[in-house]
N, C-alpha and C positions, 0 to 999 in steps of 0.2 A: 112296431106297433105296440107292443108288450113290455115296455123297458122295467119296471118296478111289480113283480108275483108276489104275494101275502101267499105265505100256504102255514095253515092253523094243522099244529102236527099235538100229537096227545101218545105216541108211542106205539099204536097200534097196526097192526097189518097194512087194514085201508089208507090210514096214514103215512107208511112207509110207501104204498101206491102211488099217491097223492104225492108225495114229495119228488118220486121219479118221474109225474109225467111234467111237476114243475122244472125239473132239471131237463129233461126233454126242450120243452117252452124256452128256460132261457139260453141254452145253445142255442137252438135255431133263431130265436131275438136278440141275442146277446143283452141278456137281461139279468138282472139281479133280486136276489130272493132275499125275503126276511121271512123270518119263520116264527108263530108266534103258538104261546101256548098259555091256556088259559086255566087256573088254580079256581077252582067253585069250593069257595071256604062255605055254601049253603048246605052243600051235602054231608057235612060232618055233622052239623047243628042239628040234621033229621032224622037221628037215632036215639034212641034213648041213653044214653053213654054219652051223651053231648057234652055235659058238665065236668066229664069226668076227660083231661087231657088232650083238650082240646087244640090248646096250642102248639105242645108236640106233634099232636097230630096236623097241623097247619104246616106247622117245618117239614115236616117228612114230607106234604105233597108238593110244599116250594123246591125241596131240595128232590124230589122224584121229575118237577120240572123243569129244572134248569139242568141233571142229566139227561132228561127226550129232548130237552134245547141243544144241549153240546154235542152229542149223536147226532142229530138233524143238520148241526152246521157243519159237522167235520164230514158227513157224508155228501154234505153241498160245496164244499170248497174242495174235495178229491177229486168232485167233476168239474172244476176247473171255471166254479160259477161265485163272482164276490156274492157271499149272504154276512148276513147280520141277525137278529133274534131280538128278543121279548117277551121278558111274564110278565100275565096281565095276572092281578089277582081279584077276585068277585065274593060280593056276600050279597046274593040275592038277585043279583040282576042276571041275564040271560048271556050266557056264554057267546050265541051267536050276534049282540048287540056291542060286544067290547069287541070283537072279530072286526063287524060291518064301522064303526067308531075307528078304528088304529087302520083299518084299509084305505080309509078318507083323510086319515090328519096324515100316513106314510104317502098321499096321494099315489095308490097302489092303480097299475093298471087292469090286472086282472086277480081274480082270490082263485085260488085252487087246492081243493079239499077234497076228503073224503067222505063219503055220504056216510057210510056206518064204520062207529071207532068204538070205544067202549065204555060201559056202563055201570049202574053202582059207584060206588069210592072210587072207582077209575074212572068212569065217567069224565070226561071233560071237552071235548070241542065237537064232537063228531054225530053224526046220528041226526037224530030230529032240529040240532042243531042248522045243518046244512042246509036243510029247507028252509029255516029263518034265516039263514043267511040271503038266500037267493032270494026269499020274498021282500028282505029288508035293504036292500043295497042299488045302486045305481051303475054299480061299477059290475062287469061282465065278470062272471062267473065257471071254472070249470067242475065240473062233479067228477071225479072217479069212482066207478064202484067196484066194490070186492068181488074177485070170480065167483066165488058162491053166494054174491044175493043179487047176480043177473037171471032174469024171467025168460 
């Protein structure tokens, strides 16, 4: 049922969550994962310090995300599952709408994410993002959440 998992990974706890229960998913589907992760070149621009090395700073979070890429994929091909990856890079638009976009053109069967990842300059896929995901997509959805933000 499940043959193609999106899972939007940003380095973080919830996120390494979210990538086990996709490795979960594709054993028991014999499914294949792309892992994708997304650069918000917006959040640099909304400091006062904007003008000042900015595009260094762009590098460092390309190159911060193509190591949570390469961690993500080597920890998905040890469990014995084919993945692939992608950086998506954003100025301005909503992390969760380049997610729901590459879930549909990878013709993904299922997205599976972490609900809270992290925030600030690290900030990138996770959090209030997950909720736009789910409200914005057609395609099934799974949420994982972090043991400490279950009610």
């Amino acid at each position: 049922m499940f043959k193609r998992i999106l899972v939007p990974v940003d380095g973080s706890v919830t996120s390494g969550l979210g990538i086990a229960a996709a490795v979960r998913l594709a054993k028991d589907q014999k499914a294949r994962i792309r892992l994708i992760h997304v650069v918000d070149e917006l959040v640099l621009m909304s400091t006062p310090e904007a003008g000042m090395m900015v595009g260094e700073a762009i590098d460092m979070l390309r190159d911060a995300g193509k190591a949570i890429l390469a961690k993500a994929v080597a920890r998905v091909r040890k469990a014995g599952i084919v993945a692939e990856s992608t950086l998506v890079e954003s100025v301005g638009g909503r992390a969760a709408d380049l997610i729901v976009r590459d879930a549909k053109k990878w013709k993904a069967d299922i997205i599976v994410l972490g609900t809270h990842g992290r925030r600030g300059l690290k900030r990138v896929v996770m959090g209030s993002d997950a909720e736009e995901v789910v409200r914005n997509t057609s395609i099934p959805v799974m949420l994982v959440r972090s043991p400490g933000k279950r009610r």
